[in-house]
mmCIF file of the N, C-alpha and C atoms, coordinates in Angstrom:
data_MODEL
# 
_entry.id   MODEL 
# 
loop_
_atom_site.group_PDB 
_atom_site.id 
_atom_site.type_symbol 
_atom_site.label_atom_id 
_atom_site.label_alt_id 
_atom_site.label_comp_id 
_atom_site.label_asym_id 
_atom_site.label_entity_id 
_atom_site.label_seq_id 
_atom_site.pdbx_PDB_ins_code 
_atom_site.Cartn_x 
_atom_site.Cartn_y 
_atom_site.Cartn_z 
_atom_site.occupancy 
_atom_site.B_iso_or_equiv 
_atom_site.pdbx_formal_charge 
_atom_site.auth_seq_id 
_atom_site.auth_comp_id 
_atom_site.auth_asym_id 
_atom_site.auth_atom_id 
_atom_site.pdbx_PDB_model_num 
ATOM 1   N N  . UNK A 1 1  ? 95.406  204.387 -122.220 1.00 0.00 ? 1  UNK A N  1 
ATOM 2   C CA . UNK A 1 1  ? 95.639  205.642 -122.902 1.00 0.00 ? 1  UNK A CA 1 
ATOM 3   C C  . UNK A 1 1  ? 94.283  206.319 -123.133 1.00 0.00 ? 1  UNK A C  1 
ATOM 4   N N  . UNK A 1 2  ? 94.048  207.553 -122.984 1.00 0.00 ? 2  UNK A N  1 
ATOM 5   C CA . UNK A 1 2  ? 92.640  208.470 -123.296 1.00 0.00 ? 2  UNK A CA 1 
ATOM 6   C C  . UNK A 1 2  ? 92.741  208.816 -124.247 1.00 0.00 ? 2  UNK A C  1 
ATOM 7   N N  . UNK A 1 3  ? 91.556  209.129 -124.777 1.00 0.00 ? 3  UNK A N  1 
ATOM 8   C CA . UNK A 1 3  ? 91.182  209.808 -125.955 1.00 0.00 ? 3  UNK A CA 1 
ATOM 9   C C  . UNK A 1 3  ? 92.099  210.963 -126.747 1.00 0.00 ? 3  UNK A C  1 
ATOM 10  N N  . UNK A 1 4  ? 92.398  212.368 -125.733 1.00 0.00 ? 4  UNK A N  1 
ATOM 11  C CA . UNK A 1 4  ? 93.311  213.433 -125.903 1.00 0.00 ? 4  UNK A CA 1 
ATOM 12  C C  . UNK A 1 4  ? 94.593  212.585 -126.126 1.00 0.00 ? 4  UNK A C  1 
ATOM 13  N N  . UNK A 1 5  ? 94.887  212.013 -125.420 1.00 0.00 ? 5  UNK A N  1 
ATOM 14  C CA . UNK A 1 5  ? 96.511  211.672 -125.015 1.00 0.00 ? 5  UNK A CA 1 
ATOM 15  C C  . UNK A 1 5  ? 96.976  210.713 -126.817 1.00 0.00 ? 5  UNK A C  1 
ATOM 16  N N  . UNK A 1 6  ? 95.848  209.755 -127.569 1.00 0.00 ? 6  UNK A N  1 
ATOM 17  C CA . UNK A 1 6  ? 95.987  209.351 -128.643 1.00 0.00 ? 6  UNK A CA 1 
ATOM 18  C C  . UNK A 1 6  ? 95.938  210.306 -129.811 1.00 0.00 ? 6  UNK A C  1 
ATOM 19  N N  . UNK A 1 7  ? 95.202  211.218 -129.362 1.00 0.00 ? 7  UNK A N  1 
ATOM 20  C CA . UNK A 1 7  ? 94.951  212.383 -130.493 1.00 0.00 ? 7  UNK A CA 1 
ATOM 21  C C  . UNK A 1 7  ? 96.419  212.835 -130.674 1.00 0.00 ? 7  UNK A C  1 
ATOM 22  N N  . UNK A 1 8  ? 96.688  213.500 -129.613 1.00 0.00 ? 8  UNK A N  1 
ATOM 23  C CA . UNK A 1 8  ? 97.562  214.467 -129.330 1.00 0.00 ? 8  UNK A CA 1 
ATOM 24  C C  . UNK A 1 8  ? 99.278  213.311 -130.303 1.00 0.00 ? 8  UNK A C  1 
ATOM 25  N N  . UNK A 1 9  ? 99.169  212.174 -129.910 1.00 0.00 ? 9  UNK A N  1 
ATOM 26  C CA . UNK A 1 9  ? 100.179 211.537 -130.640 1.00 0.00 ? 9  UNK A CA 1 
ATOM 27  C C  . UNK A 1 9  ? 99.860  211.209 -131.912 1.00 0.00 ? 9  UNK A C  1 
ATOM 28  N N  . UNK A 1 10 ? 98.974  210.609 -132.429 1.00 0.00 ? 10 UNK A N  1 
ATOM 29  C CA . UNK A 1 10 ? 98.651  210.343 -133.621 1.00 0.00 ? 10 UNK A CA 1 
ATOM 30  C C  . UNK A 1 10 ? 98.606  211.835 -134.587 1.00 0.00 ? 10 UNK A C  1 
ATOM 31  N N  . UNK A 1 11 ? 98.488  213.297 -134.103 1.00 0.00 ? 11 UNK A N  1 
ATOM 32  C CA . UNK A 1 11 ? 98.888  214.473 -134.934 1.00 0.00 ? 11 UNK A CA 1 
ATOM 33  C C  . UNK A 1 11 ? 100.151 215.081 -134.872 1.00 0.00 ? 11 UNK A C  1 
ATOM 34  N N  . UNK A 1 12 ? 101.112 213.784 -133.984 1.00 0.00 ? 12 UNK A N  1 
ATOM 35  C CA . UNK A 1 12 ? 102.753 213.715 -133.715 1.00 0.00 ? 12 UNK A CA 1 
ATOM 36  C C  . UNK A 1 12 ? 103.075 212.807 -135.275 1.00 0.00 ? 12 UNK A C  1 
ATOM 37  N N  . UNK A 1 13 ? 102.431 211.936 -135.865 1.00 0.00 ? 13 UNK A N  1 
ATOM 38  C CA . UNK A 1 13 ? 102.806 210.921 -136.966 1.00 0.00 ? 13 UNK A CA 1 
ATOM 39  C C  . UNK A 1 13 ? 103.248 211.864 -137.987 1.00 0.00 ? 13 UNK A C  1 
ATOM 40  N N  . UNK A 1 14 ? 103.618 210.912 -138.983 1.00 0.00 ? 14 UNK A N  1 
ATOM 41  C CA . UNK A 1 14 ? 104.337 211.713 -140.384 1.00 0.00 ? 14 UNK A CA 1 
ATOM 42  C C  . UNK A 1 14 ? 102.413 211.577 -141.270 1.00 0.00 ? 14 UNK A C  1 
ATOM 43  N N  . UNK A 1 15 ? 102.767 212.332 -142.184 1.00 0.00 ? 15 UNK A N  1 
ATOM 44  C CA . UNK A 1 15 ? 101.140 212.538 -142.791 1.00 0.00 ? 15 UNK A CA 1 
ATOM 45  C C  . UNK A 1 15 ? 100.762 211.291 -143.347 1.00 0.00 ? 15 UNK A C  1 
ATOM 46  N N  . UNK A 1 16 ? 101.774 210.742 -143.822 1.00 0.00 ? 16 UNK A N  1 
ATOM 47  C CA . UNK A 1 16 ? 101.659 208.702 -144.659 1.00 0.00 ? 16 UNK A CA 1 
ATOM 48  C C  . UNK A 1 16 ? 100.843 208.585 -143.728 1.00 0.00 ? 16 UNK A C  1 
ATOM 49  N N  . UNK A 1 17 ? 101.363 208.260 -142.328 1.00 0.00 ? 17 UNK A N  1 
ATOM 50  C CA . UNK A 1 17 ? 101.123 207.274 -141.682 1.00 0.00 ? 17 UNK A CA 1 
ATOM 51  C C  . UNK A 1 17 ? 99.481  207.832 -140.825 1.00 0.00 ? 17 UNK A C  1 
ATOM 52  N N  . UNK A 1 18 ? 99.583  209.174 -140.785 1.00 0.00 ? 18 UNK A N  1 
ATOM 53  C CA . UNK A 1 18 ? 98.072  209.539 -140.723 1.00 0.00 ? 18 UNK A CA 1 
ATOM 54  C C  . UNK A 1 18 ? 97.099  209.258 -141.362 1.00 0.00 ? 18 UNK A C  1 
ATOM 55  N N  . UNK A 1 19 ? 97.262  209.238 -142.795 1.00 0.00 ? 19 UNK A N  1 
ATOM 56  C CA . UNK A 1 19 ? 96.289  209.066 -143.888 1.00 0.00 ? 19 UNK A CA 1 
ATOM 57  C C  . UNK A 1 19 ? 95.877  207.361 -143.501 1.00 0.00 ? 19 UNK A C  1 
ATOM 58  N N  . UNK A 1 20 ? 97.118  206.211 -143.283 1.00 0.00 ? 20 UNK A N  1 
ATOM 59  C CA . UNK A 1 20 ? 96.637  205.071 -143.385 1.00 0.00 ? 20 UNK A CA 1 
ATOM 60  C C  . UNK A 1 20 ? 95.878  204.916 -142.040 1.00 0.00 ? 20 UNK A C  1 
ATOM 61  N N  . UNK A 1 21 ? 96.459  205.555 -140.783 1.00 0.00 ? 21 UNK A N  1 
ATOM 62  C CA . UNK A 1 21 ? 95.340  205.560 -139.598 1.00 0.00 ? 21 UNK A CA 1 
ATOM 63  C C  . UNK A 1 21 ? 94.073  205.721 -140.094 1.00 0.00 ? 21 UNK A C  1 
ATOM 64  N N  . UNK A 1 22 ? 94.058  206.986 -140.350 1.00 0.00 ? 22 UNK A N  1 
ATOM 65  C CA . UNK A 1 22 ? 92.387  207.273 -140.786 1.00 0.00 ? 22 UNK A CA 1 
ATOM 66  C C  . UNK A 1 22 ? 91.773  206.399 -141.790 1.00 0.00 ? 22 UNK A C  1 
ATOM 67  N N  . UNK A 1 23 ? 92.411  205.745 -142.887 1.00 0.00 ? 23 UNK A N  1 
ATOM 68  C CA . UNK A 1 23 ? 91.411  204.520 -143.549 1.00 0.00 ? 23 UNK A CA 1 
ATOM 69  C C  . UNK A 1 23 ? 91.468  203.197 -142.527 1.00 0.00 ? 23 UNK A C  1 
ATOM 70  N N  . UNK A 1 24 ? 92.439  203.268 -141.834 1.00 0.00 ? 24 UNK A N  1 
ATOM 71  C CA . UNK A 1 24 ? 91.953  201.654 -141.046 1.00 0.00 ? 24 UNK A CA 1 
ATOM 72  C C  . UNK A 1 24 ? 90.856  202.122 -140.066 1.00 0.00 ? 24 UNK A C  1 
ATOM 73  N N  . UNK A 1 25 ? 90.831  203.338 -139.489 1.00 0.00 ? 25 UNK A N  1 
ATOM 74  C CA . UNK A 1 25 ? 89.435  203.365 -138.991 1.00 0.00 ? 25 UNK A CA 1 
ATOM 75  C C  . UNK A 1 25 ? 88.546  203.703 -139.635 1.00 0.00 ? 25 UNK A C  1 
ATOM 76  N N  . UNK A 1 26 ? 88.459  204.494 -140.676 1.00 0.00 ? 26 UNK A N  1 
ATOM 77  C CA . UNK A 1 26 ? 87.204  204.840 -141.418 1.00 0.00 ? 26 UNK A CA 1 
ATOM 78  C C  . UNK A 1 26 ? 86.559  203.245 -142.086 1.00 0.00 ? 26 UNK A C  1 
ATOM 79  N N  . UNK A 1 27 ? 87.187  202.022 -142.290 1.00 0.00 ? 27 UNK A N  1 
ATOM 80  C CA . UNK A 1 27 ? 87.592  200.693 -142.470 1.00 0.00 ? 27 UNK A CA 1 
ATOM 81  C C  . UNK A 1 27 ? 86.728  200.373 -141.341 1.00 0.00 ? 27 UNK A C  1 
ATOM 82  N N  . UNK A 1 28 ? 87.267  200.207 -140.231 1.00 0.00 ? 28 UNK A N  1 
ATOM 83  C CA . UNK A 1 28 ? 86.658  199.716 -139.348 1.00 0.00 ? 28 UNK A CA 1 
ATOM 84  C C  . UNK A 1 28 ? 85.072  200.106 -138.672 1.00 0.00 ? 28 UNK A C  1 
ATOM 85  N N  . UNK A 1 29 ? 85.287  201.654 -139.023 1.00 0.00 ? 29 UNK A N  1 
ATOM 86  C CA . UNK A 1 29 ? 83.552  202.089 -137.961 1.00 0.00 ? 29 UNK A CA 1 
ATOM 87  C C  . UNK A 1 29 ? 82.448  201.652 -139.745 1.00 0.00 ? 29 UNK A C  1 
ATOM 88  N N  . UNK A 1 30 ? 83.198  201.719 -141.185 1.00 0.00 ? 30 UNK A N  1 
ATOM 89  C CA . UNK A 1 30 ? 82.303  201.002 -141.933 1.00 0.00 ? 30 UNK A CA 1 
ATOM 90  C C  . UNK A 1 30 ? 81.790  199.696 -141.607 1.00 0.00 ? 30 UNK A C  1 
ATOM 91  N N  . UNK A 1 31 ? 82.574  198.635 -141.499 1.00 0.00 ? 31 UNK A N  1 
ATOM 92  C CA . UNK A 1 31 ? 82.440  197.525 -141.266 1.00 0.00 ? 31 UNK A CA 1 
ATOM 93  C C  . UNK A 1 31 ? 81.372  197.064 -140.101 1.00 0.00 ? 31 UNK A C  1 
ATOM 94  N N  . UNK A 1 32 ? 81.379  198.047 -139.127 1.00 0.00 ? 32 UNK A N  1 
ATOM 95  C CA . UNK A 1 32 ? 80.961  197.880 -137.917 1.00 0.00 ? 32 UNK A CA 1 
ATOM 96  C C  . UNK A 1 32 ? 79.417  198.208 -138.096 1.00 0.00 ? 32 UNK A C  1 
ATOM 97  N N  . UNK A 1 33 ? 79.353  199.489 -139.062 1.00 0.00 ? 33 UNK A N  1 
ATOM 98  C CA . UNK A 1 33 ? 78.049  200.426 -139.253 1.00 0.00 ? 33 UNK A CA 1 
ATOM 99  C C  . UNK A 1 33 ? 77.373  199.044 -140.203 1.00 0.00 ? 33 UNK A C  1 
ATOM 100 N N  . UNK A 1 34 ? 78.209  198.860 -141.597 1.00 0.00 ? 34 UNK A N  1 
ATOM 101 C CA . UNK A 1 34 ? 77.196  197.611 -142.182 1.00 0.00 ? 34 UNK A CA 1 
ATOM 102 C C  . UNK A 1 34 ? 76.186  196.651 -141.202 1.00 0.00 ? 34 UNK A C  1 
ATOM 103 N N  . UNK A 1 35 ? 76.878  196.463 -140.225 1.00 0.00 ? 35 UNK A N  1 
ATOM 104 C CA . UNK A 1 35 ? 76.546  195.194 -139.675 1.00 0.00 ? 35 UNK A CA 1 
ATOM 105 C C  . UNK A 1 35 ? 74.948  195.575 -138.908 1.00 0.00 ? 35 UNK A C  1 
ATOM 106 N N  . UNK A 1 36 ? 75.112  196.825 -138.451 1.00 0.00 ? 36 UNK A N  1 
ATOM 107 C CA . UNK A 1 36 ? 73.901  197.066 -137.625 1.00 0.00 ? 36 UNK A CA 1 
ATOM 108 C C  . UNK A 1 36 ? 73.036  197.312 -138.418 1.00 0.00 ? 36 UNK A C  1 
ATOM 109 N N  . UNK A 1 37 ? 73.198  197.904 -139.567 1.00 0.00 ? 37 UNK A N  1 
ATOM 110 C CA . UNK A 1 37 ? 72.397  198.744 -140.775 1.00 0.00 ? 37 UNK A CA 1 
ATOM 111 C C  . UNK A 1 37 ? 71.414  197.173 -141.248 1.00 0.00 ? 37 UNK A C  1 
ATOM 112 N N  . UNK A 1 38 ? 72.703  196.190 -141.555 1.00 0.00 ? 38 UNK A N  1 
ATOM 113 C CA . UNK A 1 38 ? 71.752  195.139 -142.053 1.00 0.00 ? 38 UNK A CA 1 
ATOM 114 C C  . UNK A 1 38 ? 70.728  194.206 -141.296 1.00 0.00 ? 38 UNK A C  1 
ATOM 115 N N  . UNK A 1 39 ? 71.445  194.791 -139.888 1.00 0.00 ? 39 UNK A N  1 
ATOM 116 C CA . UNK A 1 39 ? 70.204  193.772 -138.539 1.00 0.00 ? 39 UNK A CA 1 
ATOM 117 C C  . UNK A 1 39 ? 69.019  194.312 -138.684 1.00 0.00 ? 39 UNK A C  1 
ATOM 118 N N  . UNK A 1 40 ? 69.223  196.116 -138.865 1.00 0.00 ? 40 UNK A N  1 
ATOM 119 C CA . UNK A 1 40 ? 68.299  197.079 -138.761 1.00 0.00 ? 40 UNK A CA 1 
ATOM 120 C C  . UNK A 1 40 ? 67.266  197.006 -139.580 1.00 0.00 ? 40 UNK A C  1 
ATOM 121 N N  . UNK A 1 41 ? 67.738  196.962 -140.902 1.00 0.00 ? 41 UNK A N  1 
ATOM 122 C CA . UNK A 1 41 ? 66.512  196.740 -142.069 1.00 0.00 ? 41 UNK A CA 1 
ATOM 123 C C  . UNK A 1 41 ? 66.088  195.641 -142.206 1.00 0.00 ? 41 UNK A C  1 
ATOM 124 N N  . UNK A 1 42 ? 66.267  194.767 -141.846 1.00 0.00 ? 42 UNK A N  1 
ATOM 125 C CA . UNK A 1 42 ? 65.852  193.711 -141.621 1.00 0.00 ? 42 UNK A CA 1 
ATOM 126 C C  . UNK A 1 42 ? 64.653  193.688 -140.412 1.00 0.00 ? 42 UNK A C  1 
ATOM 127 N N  . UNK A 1 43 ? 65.241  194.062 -139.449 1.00 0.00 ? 43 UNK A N  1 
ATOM 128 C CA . UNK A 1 43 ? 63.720  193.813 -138.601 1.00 0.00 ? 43 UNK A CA 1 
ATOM 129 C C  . UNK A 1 43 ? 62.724  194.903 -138.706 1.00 0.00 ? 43 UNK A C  1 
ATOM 130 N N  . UNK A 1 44 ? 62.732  196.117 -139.093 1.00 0.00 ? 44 UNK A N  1 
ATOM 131 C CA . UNK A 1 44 ? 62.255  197.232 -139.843 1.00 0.00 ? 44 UNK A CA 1 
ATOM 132 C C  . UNK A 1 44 ? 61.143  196.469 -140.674 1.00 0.00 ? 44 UNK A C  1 
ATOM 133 N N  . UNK A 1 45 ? 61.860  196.063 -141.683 1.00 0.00 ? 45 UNK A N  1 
ATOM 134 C CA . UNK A 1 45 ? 60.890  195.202 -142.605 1.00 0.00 ? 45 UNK A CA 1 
ATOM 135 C C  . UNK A 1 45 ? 60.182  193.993 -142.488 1.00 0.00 ? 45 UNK A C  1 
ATOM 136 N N  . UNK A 1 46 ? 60.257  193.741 -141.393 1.00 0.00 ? 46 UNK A N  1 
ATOM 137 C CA . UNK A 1 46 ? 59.376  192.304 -140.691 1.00 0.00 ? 46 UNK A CA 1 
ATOM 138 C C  . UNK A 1 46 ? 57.813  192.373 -140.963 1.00 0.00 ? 46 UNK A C  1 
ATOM 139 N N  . UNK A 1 47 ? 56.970  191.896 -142.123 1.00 0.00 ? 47 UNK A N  1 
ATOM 140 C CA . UNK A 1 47 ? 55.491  192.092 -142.020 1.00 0.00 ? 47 UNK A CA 1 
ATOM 141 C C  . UNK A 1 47 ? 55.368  192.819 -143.075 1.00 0.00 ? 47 UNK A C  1 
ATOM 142 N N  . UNK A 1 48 ? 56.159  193.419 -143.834 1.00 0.00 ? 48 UNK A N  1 
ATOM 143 C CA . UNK A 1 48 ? 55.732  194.921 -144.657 1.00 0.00 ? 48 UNK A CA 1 
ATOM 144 C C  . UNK A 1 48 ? 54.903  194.190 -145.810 1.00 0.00 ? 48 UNK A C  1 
ATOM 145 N N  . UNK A 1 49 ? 55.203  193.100 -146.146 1.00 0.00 ? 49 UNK A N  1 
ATOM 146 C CA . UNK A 1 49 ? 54.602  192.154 -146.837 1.00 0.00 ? 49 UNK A CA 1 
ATOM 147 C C  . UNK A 1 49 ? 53.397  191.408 -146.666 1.00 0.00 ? 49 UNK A C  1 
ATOM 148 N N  . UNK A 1 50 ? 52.802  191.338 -145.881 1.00 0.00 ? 50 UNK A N  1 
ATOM 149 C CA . UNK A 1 50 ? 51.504  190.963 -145.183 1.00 0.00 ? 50 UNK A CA 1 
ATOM 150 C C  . UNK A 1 50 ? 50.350  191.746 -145.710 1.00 0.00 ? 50 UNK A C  1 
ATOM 151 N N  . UNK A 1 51 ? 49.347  191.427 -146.257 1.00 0.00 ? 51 UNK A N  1 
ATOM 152 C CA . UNK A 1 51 ? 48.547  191.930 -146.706 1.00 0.00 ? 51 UNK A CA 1 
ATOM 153 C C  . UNK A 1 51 ? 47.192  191.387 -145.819 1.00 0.00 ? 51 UNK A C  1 
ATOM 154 N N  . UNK A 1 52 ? 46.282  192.531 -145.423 1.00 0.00 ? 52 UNK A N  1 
ATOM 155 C CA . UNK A 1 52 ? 45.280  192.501 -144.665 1.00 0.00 ? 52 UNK A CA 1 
ATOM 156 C C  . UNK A 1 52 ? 43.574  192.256 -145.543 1.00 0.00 ? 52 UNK A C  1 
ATOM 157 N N  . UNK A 1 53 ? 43.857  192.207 -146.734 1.00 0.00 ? 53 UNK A N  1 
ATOM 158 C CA . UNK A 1 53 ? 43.125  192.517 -147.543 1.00 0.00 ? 53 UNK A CA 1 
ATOM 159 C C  . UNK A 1 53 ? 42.994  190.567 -148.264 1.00 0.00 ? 53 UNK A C  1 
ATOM 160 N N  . UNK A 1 54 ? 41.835  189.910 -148.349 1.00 0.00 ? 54 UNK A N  1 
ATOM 161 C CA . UNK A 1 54 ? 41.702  189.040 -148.160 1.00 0.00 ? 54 UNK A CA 1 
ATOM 162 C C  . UNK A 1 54 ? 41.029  188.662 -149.359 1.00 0.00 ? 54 UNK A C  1 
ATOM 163 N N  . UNK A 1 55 ? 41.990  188.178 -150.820 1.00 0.00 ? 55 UNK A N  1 
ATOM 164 C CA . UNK A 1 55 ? 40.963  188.444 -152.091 1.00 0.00 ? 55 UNK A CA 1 
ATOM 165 C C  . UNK A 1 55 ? 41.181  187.092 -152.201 1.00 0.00 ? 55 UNK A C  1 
ATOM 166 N N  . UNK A 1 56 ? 40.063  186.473 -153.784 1.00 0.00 ? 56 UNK A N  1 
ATOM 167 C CA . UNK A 1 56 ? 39.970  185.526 -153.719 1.00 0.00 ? 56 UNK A CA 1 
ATOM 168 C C  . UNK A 1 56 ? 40.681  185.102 -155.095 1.00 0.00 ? 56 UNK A C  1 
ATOM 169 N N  . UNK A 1 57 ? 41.132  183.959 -155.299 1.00 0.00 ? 57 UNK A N  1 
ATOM 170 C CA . UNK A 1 57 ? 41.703  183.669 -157.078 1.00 0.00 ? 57 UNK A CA 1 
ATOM 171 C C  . UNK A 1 57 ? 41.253  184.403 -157.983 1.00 0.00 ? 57 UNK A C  1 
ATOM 172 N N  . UNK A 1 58 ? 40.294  184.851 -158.118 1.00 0.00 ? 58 UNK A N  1 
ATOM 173 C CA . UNK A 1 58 ? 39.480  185.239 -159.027 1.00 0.00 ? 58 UNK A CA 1 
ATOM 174 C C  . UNK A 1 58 ? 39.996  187.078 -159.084 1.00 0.00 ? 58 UNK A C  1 
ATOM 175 N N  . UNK A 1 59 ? 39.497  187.202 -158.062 1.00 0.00 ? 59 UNK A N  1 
ATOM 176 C CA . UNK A 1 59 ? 39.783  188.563 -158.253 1.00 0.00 ? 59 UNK A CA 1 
ATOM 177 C C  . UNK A 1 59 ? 41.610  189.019 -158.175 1.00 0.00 ? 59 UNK A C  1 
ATOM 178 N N  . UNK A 1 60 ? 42.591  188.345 -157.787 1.00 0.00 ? 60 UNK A N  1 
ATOM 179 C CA . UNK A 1 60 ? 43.887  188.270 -157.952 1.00 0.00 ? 60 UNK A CA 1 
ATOM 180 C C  . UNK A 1 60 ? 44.073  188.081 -159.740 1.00 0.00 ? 60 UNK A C  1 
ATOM 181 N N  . UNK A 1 61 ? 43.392  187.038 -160.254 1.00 0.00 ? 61 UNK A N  1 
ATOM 182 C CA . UNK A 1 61 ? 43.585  186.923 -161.631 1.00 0.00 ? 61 UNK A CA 1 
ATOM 183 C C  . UNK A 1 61 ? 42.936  188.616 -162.483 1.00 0.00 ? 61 UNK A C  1 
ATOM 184 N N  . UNK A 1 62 ? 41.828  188.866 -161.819 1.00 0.00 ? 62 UNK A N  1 
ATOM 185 C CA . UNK A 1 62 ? 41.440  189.996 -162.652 1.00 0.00 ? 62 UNK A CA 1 
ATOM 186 C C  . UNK A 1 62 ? 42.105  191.220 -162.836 1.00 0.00 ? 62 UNK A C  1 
ATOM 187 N N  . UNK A 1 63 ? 42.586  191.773 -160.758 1.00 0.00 ? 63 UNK A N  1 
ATOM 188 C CA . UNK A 1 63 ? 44.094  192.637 -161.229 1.00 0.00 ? 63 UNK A CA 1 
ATOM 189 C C  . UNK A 1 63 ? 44.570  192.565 -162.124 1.00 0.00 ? 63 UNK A C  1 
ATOM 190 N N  . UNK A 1 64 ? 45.451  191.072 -162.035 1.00 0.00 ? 64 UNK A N  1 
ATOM 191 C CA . UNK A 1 64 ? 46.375  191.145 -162.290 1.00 0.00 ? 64 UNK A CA 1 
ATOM 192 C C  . UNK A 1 64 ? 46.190  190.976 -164.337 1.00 0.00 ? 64 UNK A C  1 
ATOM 193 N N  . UNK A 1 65 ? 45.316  190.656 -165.067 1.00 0.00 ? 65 UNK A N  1 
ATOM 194 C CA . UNK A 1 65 ? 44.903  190.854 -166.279 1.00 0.00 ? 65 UNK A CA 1 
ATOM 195 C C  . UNK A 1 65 ? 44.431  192.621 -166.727 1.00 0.00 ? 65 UNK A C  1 
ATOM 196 N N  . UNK A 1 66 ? 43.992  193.414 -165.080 1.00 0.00 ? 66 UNK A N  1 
ATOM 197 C CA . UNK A 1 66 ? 43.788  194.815 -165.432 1.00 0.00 ? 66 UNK A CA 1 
ATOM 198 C C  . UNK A 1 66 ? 45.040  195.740 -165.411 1.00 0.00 ? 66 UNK A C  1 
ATOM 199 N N  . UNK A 1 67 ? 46.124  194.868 -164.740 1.00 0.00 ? 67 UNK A N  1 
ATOM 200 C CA . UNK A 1 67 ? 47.465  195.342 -164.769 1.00 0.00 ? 67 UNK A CA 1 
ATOM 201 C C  . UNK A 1 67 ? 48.406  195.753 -165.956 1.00 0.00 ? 67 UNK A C  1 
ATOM 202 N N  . UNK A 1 68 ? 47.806  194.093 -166.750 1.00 0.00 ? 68 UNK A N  1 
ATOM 203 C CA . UNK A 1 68 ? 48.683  193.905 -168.191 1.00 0.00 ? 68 UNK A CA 1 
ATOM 204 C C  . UNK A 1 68 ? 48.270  194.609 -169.131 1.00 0.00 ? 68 UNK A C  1 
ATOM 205 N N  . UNK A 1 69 ? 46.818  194.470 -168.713 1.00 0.00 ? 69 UNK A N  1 
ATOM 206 C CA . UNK A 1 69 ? 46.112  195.539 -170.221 1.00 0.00 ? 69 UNK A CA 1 
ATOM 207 C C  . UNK A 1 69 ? 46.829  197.262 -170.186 1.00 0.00 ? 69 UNK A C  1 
ATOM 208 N N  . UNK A 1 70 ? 47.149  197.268 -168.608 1.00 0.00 ? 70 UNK A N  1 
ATOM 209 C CA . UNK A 1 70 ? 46.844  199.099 -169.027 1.00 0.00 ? 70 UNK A CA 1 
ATOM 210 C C  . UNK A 1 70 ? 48.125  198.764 -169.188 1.00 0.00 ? 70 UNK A C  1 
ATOM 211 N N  . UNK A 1 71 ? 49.353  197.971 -168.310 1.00 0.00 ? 71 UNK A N  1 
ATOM 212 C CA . UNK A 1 71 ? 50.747  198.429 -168.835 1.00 0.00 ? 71 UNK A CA 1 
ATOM 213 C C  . UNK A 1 71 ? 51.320  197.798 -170.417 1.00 0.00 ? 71 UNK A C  1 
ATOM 214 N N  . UNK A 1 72 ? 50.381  197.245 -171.247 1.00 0.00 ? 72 UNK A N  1 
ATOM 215 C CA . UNK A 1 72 ? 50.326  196.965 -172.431 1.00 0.00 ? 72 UNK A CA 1 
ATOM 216 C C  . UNK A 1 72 ? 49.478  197.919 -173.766 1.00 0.00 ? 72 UNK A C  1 
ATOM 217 N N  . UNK A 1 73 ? 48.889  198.641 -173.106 1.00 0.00 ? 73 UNK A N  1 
ATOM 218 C CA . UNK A 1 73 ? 48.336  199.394 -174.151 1.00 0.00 ? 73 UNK A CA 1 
ATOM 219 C C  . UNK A 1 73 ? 48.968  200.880 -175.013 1.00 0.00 ? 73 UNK A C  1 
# 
């Protein structure tokens, strides 16, 4: 069956039975879209976390004490 030829019957249905067509596919191309969306951001975000910047204990502790002071004052 083609594309036209399903259209053309499915705007033959009673309106019920249109409305539930259209959520089992709006249902289905969701389901389908999640799936790529979550492969997607996922490899998107591969590395974003990697830091090039090469500090030492010391200076990680000092940030992170210049952090607390200002968001504490």
């Amino acid at each position: 069956m083609t594309l036209p030829e399903l259209q053309k019957q499915a705007l033959q249905l009673p309106i019920g039975d249109r409305w539930k067509l259209v959520q089992t596919l709006l249902e289905s191309l969701q389901w389908e879209t999640r799936s790529v969306v979550k492969k997607g951001n996922l490899s998107r975000l591969r590395g974003v976390a990697k830091s090039t910047n090469k500090l030492s204990d010391e200076e990680i502790a000092e940030d992170y004490i210049t952090y607390l002071t200002d968001k504490y004052q």
